[in-house]
N, C-alpha and C positions, 0 to 999 in steps of 0.2 A: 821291963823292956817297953818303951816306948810303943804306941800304938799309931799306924799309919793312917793318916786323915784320908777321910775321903770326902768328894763334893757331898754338901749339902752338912757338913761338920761331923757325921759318922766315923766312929771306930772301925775298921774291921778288922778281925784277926786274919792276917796272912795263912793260907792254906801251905801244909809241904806240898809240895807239888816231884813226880816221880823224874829224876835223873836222866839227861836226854842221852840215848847209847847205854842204857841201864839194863841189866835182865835183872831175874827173881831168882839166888839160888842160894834154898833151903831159907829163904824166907828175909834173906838181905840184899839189898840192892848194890850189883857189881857193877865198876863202869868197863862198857866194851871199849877197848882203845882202840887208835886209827892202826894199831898192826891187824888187829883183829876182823878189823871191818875190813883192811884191804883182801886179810885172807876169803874172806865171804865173796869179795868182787871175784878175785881170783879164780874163784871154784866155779863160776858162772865160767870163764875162758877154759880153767880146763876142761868140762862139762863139753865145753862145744869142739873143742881139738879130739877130743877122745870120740866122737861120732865123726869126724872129717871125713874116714874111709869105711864107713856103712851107708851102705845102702837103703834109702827111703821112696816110697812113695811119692814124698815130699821135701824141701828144700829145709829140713831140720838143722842141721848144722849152720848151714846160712840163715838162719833165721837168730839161733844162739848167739852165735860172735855179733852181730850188732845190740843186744839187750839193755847197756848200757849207753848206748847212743840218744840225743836227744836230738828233736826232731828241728831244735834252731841248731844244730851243730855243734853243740858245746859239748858232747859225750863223749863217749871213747868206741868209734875209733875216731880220733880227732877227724875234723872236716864232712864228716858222713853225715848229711842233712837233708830234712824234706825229705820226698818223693823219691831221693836216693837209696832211704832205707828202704828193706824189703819188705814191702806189706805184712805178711804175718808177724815180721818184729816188730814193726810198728803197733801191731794189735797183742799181741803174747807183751809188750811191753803196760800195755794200758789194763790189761787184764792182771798181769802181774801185780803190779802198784795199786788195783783194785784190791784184790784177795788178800793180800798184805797188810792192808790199812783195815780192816772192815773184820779182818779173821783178829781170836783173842790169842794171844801170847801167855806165855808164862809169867810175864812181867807184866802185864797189862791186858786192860780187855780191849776188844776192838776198836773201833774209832766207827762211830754210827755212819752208815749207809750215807745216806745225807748229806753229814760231814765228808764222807769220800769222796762223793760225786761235788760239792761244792768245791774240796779242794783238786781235783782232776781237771774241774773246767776250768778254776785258775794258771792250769799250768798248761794247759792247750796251746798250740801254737808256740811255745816252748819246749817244755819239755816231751808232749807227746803231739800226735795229729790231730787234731783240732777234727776231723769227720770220726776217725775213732772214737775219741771222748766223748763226741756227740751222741754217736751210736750206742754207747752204754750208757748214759743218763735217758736216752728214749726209753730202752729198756726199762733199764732200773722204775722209772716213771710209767711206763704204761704199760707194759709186758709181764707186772708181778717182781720182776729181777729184786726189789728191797724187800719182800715177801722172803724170798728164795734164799738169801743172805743174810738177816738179822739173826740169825742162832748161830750164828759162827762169831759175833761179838762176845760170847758168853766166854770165859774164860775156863779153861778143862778142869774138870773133878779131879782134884788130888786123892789116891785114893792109899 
């Protein structure tokens, strides 16, 4: 097999690299399909219909149903943008996509801190609020917060 040049006239062997939409189970890599991933969004809407008539403290159920919203509009529920979303979705969203990326799976270990935050602030003003994203890379950065999160990279003890 042919070996792939790279600058500078170097060999390298191509790494495998892990299946995107892949989990780990029993130790082979399954691809999630798009029925699967819909049913995942799904359960985020049902999640939030099934609180609509309890009673909170707080605006929980309204904060659910927008999760999938992104903050230039492009989410679901279509049109819902900016300052329109309601502040704790906005932030339950950024914190979400934080703890996701950064926590280890069964199929993969986390995605370093760093990496998290570099890719969050890329998506700022897109995908999330751009003062939010701010507000956790402060942290993360001067409050300890990558301190607090690097052992959740670690992927779980099979036991």
């Amino acid at each position: 097999m042919p070996q792939p040049q790279v600058p500078g006239g170097r060999r390298e062997t191509p790494r495998p690299q892990e299946p995107s939409h892949a989990r780990d189970v029993g130790g082979a890599y399954q691809k999630i399909d798009v029925r699967q991933i819909a049913q995942g969004r799904d359960a985020i809407k049902a999640g939030a219909d099934l609180l609509d008539g309890v009673e909170f403290d707080g605006p929980v159920a309204l904060t659910l149903h927008p999760l999938q919203a992104r903050f230039d509009g492009h989410g679901d529920p279509p049109g819902l943008i900016g300052e329109a979303i309601l502040l704790p979705a906005r932030i339950v969203a950024v914190a979400n996509a934080f703890v996701g990326m950064v926590s280890a799976r069964a199929w993969r270990q986390g995605v370093p801190v760093a990496t998290t935050v570099e890719q969050l602030l890329g998506d700022r003003g897109k995908a999330f609020d751009p003062k939010i994203v701010l507000a956790l890379a402060n942290h993360v950065a001067n409050h300890g917060g990558a301190a607090a999160w690097e052992s959740f990279g670690r992927p779980p003890t099979r036991t």
